[in-house]
DRENTI-247783 format. One record per residue (C-alpha): residue number from 1; residue in one letter; chain; x, y, z. Coordinates in Angstrom, 2 decimals. Layout:
BEGIN
KEVEX   pos   code   unit         X         Y         Z
KEVEX   NUM      a      A         X         Y         Z
...
END
This chain:
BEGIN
KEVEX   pos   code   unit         X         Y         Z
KEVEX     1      x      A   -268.21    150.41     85.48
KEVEX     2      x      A   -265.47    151.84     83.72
KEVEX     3      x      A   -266.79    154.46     81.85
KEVEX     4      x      A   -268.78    155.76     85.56
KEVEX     5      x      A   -265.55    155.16     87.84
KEVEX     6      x      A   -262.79    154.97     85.13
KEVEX     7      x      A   -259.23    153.16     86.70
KEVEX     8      x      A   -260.61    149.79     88.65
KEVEX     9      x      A   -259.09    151.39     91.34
KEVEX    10      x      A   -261.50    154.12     91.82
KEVEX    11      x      A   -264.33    151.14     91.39
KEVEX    12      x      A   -262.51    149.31     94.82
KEVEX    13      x      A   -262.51    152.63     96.59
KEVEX    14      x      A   -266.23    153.53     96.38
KEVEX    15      x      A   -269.39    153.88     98.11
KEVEX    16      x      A   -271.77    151.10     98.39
KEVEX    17      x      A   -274.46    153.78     97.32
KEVEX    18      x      A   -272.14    154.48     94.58
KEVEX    19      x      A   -271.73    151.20     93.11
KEVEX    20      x      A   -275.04    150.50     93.65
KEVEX    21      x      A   -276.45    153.26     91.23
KEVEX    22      x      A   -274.23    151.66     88.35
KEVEX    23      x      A   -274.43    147.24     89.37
KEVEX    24      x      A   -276.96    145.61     91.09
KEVEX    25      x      A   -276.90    145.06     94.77
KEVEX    26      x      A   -275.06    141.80     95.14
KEVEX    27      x      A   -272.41    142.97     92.42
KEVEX    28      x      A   -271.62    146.09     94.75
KEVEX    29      x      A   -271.51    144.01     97.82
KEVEX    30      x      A   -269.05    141.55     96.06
KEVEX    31      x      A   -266.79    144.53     95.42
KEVEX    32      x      A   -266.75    146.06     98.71
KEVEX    33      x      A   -266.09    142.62    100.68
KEVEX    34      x      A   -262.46    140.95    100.72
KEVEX    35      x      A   -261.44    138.67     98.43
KEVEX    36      x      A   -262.13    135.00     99.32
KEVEX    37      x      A   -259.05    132.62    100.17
KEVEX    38      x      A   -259.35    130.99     96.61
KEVEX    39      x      A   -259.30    134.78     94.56
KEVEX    40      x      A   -256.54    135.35     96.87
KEVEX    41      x      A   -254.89    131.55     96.52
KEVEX    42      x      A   -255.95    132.56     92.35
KEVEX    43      x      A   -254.31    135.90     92.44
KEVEX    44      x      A   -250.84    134.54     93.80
KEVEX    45      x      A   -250.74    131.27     91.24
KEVEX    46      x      A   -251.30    133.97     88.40
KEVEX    47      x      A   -248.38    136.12     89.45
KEVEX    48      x      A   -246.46    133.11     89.99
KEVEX    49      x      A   -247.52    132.15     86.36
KEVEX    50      x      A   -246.02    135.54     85.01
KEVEX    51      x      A   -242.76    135.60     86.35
KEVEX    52      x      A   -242.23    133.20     83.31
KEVEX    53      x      A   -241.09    135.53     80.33
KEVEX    54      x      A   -242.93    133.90     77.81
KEVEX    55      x      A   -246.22    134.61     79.78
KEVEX    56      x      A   -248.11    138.09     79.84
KEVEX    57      x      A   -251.47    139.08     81.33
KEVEX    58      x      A   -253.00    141.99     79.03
KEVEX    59      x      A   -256.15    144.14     80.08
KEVEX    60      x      A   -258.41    146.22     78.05
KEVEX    61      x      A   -256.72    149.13     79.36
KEVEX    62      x      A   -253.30    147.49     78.39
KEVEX    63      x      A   -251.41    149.34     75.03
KEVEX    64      x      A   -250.25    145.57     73.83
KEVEX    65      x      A   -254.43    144.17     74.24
KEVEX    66      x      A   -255.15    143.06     70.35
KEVEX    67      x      A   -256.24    145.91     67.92
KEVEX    68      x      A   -258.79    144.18     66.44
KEVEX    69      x      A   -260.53    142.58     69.90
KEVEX    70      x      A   -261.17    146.09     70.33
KEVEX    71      x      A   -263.46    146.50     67.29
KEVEX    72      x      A   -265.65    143.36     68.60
KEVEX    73      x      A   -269.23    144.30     70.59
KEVEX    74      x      A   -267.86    141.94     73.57
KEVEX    75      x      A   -263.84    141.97     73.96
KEVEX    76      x      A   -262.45    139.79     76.81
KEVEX    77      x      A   -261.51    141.48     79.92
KEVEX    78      x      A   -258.33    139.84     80.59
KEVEX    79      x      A   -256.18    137.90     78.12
KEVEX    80      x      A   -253.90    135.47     79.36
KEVEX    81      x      A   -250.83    135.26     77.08
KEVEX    82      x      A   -248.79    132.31     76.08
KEVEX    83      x      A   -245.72    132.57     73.98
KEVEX    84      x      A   -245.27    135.29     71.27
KEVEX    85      x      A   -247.58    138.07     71.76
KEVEX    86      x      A   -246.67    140.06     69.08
KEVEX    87      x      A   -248.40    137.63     66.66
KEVEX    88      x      A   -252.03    138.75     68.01
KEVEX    89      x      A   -251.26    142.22     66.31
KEVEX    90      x      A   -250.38    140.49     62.55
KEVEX    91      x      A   -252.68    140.01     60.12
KEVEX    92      x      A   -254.44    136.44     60.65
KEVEX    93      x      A   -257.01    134.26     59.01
KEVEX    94      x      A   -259.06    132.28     61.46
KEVEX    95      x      A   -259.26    128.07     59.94
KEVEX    96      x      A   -262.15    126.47     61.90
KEVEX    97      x      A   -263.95    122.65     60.91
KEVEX    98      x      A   -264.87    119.76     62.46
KEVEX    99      x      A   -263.32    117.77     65.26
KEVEX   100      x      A   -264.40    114.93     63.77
KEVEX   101      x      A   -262.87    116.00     59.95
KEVEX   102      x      A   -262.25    113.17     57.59
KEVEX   103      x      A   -258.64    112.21     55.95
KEVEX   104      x      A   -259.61    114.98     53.32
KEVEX   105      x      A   -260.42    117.47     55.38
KEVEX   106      x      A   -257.17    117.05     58.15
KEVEX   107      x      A   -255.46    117.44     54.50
KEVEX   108      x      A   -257.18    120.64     53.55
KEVEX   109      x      A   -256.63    122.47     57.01
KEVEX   110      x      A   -253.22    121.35     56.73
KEVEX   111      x      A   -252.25    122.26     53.75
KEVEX   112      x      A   -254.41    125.96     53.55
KEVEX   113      x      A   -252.63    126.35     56.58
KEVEX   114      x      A   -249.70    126.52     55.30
KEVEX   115      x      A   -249.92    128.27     52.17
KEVEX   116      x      A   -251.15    131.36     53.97
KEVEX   117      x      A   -248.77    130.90     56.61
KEVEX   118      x      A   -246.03    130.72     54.07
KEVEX   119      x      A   -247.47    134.14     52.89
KEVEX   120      x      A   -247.48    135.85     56.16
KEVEX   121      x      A   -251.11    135.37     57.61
KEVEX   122      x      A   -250.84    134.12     61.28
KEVEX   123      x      A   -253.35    131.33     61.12
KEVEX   124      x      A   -256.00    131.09     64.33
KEVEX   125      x      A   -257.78    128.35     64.92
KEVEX   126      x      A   -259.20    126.71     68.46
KEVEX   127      x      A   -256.36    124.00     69.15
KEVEX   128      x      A   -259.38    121.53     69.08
KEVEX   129      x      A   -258.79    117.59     67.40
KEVEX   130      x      A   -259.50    117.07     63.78
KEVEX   131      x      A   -259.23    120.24     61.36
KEVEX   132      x      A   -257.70    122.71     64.21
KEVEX   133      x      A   -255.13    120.50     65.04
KEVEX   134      x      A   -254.29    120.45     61.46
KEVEX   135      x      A   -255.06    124.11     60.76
KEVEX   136      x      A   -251.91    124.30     63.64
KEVEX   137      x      A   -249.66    122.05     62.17
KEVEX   138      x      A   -250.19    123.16     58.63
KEVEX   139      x      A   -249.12    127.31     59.89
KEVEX   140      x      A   -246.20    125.89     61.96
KEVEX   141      x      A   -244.69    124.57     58.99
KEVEX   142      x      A   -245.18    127.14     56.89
KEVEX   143      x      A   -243.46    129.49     59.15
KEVEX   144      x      A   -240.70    127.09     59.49
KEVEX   145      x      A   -237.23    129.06     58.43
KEVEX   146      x      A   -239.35    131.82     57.00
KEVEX   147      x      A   -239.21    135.21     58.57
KEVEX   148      x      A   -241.79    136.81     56.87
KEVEX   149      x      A   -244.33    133.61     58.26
KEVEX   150      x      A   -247.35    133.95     59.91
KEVEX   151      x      A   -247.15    131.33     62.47
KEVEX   152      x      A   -250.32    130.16     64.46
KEVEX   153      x      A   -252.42    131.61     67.43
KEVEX   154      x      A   -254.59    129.00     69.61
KEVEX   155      x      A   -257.60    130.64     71.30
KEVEX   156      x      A   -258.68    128.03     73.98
KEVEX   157      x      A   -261.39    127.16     76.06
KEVEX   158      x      A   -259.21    126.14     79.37
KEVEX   159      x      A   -257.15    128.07     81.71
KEVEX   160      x      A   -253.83    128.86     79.80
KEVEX   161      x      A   -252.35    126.36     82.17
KEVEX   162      x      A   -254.19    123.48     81.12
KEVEX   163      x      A   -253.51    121.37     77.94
KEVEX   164      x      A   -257.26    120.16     76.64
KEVEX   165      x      A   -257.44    117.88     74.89
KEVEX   166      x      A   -254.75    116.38     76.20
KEVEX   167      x      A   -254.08    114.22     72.67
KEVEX   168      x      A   -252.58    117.28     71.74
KEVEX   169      x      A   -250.19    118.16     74.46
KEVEX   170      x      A   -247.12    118.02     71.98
KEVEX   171      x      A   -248.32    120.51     69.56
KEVEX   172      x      A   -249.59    122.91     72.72
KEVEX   173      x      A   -245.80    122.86     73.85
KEVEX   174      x      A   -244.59    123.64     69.84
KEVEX   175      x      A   -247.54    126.90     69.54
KEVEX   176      x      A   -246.38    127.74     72.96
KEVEX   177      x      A   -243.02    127.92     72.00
KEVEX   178      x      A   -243.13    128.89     67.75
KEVEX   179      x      A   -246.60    130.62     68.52
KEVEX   180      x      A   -249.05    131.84     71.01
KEVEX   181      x      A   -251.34    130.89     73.07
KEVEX   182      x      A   -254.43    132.95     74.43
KEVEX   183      x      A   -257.41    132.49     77.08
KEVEX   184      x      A   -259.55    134.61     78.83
KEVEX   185      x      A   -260.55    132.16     81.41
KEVEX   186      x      A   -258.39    132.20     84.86
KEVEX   187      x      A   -255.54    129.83     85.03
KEVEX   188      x      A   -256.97    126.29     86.29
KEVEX   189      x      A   -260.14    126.73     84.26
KEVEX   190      x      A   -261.00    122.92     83.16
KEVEX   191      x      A   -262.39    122.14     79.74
KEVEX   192      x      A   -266.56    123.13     80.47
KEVEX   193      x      A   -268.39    123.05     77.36
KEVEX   194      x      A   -270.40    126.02     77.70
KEVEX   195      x      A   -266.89    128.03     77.75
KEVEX   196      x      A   -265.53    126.63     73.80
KEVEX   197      x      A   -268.74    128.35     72.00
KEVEX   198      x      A   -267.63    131.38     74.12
KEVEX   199      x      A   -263.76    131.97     73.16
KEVEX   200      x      A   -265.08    131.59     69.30
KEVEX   201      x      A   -265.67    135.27     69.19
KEVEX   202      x      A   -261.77    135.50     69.65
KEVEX   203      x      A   -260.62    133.26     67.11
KEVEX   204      x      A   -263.30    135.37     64.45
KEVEX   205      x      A   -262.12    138.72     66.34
KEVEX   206      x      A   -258.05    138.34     65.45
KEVEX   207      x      A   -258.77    137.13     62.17
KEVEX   208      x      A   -259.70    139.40     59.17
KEVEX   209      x      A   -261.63    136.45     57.95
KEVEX   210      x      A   -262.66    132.94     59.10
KEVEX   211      x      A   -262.49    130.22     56.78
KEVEX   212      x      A   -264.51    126.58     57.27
KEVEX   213      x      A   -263.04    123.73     56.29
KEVEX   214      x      A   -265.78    120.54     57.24
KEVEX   215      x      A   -268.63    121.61     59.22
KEVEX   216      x      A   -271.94    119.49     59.73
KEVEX   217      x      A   -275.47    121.17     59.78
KEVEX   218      x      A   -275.24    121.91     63.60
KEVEX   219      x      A   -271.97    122.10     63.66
KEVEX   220      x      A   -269.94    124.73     66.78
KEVEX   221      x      A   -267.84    126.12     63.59
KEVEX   222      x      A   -270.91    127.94     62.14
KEVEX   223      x      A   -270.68    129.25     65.45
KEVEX   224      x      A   -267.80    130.79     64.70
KEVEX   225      x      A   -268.84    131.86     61.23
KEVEX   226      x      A   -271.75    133.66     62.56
KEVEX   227      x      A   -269.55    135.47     65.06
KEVEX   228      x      A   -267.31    136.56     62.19
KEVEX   229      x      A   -270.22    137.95     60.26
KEVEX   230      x      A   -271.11    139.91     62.81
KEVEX   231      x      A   -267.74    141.39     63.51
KEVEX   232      x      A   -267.32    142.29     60.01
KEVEX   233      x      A   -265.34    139.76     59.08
KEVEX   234      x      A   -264.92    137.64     55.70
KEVEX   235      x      A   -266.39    134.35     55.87
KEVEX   236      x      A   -265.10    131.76     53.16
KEVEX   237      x      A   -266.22    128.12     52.95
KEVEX   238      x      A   -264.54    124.53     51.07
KEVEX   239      x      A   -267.46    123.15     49.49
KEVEX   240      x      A   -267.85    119.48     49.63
KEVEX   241      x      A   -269.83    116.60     48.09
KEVEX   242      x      A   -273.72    116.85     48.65
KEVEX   243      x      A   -273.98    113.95     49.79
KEVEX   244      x      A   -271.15    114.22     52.62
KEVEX   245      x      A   -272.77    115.18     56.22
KEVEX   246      x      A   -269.85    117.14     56.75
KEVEX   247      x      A   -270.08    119.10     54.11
KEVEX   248      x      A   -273.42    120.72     55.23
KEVEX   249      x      A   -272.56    123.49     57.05
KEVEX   250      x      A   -270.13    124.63     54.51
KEVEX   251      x      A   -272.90    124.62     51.90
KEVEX   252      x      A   -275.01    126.14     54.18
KEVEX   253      x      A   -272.79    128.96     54.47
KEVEX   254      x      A   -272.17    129.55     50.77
KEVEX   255      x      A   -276.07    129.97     50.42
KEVEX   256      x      A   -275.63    132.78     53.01
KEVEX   257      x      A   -273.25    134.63     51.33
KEVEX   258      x      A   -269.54    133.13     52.45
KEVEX   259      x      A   -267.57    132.84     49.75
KEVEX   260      x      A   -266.72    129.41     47.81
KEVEX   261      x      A   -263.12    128.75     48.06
KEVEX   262      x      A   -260.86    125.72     46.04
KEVEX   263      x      A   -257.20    126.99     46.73
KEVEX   264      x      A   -255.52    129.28     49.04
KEVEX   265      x      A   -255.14    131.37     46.38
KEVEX   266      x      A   -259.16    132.10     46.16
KEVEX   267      x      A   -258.36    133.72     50.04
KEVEX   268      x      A   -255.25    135.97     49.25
KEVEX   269      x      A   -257.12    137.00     46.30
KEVEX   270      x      A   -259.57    138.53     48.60
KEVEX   271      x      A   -257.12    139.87     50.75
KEVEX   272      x      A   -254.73    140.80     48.56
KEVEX   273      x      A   -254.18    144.25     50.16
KEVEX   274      x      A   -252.52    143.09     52.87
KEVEX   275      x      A   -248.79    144.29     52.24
KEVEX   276      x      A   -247.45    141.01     53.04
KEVEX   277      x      A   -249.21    139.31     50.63
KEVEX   278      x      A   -248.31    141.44     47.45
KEVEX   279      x      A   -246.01    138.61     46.34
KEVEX   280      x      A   -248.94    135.82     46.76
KEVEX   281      x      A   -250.04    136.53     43.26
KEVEX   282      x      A   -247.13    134.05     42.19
KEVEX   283      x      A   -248.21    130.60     41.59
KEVEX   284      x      A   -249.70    128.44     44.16
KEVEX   285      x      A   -250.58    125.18     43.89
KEVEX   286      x      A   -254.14    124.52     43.13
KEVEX   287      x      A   -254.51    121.24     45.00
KEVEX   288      x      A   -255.45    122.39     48.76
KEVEX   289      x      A   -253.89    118.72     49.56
KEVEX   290      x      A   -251.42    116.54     49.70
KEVEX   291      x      A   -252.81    113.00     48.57
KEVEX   292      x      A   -250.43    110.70     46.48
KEVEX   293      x      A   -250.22    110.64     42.88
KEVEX   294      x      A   -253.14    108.45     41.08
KEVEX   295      x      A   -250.18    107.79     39.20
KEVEX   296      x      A   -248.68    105.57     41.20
KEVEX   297      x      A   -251.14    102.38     41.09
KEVEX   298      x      A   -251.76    100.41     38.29
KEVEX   299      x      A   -254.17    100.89     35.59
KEVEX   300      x      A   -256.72     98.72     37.38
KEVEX   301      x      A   -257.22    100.48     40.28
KEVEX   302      x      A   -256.77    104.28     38.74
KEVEX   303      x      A   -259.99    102.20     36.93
KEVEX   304      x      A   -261.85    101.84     39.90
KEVEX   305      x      A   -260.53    105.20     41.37
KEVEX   306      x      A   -262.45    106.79     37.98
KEVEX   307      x      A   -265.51    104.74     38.56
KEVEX   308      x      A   -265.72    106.09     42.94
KEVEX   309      x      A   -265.46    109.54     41.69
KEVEX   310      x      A   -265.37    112.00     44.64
KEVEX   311      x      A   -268.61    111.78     45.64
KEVEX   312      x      A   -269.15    109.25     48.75
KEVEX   313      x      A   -270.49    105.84     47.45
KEVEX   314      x      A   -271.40    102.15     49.26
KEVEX   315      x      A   -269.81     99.48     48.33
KEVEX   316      x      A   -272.72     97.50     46.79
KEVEX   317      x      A   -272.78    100.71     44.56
KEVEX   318      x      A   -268.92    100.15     43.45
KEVEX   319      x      A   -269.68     96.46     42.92
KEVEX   320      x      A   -272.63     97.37     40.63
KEVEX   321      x      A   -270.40     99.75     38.77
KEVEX   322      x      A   -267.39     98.05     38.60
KEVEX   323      x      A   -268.69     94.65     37.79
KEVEX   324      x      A   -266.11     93.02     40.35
KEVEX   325      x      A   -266.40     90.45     42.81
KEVEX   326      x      A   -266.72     91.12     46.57
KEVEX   327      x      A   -263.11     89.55     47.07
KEVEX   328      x      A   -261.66     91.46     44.25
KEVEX   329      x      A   -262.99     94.36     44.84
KEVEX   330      x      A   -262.31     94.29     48.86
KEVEX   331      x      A   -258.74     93.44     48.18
KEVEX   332      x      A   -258.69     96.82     45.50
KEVEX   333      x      A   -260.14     98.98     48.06
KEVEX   334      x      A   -257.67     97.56     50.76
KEVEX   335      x      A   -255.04     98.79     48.84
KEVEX   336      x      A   -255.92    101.88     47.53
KEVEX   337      x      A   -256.74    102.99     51.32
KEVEX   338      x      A   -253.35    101.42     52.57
KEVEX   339      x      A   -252.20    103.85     50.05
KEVEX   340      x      A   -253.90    106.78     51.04
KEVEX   341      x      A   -256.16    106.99     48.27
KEVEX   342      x      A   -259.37    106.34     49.23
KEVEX   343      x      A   -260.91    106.24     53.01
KEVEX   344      x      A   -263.71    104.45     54.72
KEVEX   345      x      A   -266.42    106.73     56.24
KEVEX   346      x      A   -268.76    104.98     58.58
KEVEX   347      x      A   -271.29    102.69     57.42
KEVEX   348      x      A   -269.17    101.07     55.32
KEVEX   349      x      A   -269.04    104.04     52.61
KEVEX   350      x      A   -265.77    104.81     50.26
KEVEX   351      x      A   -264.67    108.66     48.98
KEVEX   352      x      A   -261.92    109.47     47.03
KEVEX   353      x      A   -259.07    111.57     48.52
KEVEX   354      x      A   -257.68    114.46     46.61
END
C-alpha cells in the first residue's frame, strides 16, 4: 500500500475504488470507516506510553528504524522501543536455547554472553526462562563499567508494557534501564503463543549471527536458526553429548552447516572484522563456564567425577563402574551436586558440569 499511495496519509484519504484495486474489499472498507472506541482507547494509551523519554515508537519510514530489519523479507511495521535505542544499530549476536536449559547450559549462555559483550557485541536474545534469561544476565555484566560494551536487546512476544514471564520481572526493569527493549505487538498484547515464533525473525534480523546454546529436536530455537539462515545470517551451534535430548537440535544444526563452536573465541574469530572486536584476538578463556574447580574435592570424588565423564549416565551405571555401594555412592553424588559439580537430569540421570 505504500509503494501505490506512498505517506499513510494519502492511503486514509482515498477512494474506496482506489483502495480496492490494491487490498481486498473488507481491508478497504476497514480503512475508510472510523476507528473503533478500543483503536481509539489504544491510540491514546500509546501516546500516553511515549511521553516517557525512555520510550520511542519507530516506523519503517522512521530514519532511527534498525538498519539491518531493513535487509529482512518481512520487517515489522511498528517497533515499540524500550530503553536505549541506539543499541539496535550496534553490532549484535543473537544467543537463543532452551527454556528448559540445564545447569550447564544457564552457564554457557551466561558466560558467552559475556565474553562478547565484554568485546562490544550487543547480545539479543528473547527474554524467555532458561538460556535467554542467562544470555541477558551474562551481556549485562559484561557491559558493566565498560564503555566500549555491548549490552543486551530483548525482542519479546508481549506488548512492551507487559513483563512475560513474569519470573523475570527484575531483569525486564535492569534491560529496560542498562538495555533495550523491543516489540512489534501493540501495548497490552498478552503472552499468545502463536506471537513468540513470530518476533524470532527480529532477534535473527539485529544480529549478524545467531548462536544456539541447548536446543531439543523440535525445539522453537531452530526456529530462530532457520530464520537466520534465511536472512543471511551466521548460524553457530555448542555441541553437546549424544546422548543429551537437549543437545539435538544443536547437532542437528551442525549437520546443516552451522558452525561448531567451544569458546567465544570460535565466534569473534568469525567475526573478527567487526572494528570493535580487533582487540578480541587477546586471550580468552577457553572454558565457556563457570563451574568450580575439580580441585577442590578430595581425591575420592575427583575419582568418581573421572569415572561420570561428561556424557549423561544412570546411576546403576556409576554403581557398576565405580564399584560403590548405593549409600556411598548417594552420599558422593549429594555432595558433588551441593557443590555444583554434577546435576541430576530427570529420570534419575547424573552429567558432569564444566
Amino acid at each position: 500500500m505504500l509503494a501505490a499511495f506512498g505517506l499513510p496519509e494519502n492511503i486514509f484519504s482515498s477512494s474506496f475504488s482506489a483502495l480496492h484495486k490494491v487490498v481486498p474489499e473488507r481491508i478497504a472498507y476497514a480503512l475508510l470507516a472510523a476507528p473503533s472506541d478500543a483503536v481509539q482507547a489504544l491510540i491514546a494509551r500509546t501516546l500516553e506510553w511515549l511521553q516517557s523519554p525512555a520510550n520511542q515508537l519507530f516506523t519503517l519510514a522512521d530514519s532511527a528504524y534498525p538498519q539491518a530489519l531493513l535487509d529482512i523479507p518481512d520487517p515489522p511495521l511498528l517497533l515499540y522501543v524500550k530503553g536505549r535505542a541506539e543499541l539496535l544499530e550496534r553490532p549484535a549476536m543473537a544467543v537463543v536455547g532452551s527454556r528448559n536449559a540445564t545447569v550447564q547450559g544457564i552457564a554457557n549462555a551466561d558466560r558467552f554472553a559475556e565474553i562478547l559483550s565484554q568485546r562490544g557485541l550487543t547480545i539479543i536474545s528473547g527474554m524467555a526462562l532458561g538460556v535467554d534469561a542467562a544470555a541477558h544476565q551474562g551481556a549485562l555484566r559484561g557491559a558493566a563499567g565498560n564503555p566500549d560494551g555491548g549490552s543486551t536487546v530483548a525482542v519479546i512476544g508481549t506488548g512492551a508494557d507487559i513483563v512475560y514471564p513474569a519470573r523475570n520481572r527484575a531483569l525486564a526493569h535492569q534491560i529496560a534501564e542498562a538495555g533495550c527493549i523491543v516489540s512489534e505487538y501493540p501495548l497490552g498484547m498478552p503472552g499468545i503463543a502463536a506471537n513468540f515464533p513470530r518476533r524470532n525473525r527480529i532477534i535473527s534480523g539485529l544480529a549478524r549471527g545467531v548462536l544456539v546454546v541447548e536446543a531439543a529436536a523440535q525445539s522453537g530455537s531452530l526456529i530462530t536458526a532457520r530464520m537466520a539462515a534465511e536472512q543471511g545470517r551466521d548460524v553457530f551451534a555448542i555441541p553437546g553429548s549424544i546422548h543429551s535430548p537437549l543437545s539435538k537440535g544443536c547437532h542437528q544444526l551442525i549437520k546443516q552447516g552451522a558452525k561448531l563452536v567451544e569458546s567465544a573465541q570460535d565466534i569473534l574469530e568469525e567475526l573478527g572484522s567487526l572494528h570493535t572486536l580487533a582487540a578480541a584476538q587477546a586471550a580468552i578463556p577457553a572454558a565457556a563456564s563457570a563451574a568450580p574447580a575439580v580441585e577442590a574435592v578430595d581425591s575420592g570424588k575427583q575419582r568418581l567425577l573421572a569415572i561420570l565423564g561428561y556424557d549423561p549416565v544412570s546411576f546403576d551405571v556409576l554403581a557398576a563402574r565405580s564399584g560403590s555401594d548405593a549409600a556411598s555412592l548417594s552420599g558422593q553424588l549429594l555432595e558433588l551436586e551441593l557443590a555444583g559439580l554434577i546435576e541430576v537430569l530427570p529420570g534419575g540421570i547424573y552429567r558432569r558440569i564444566g
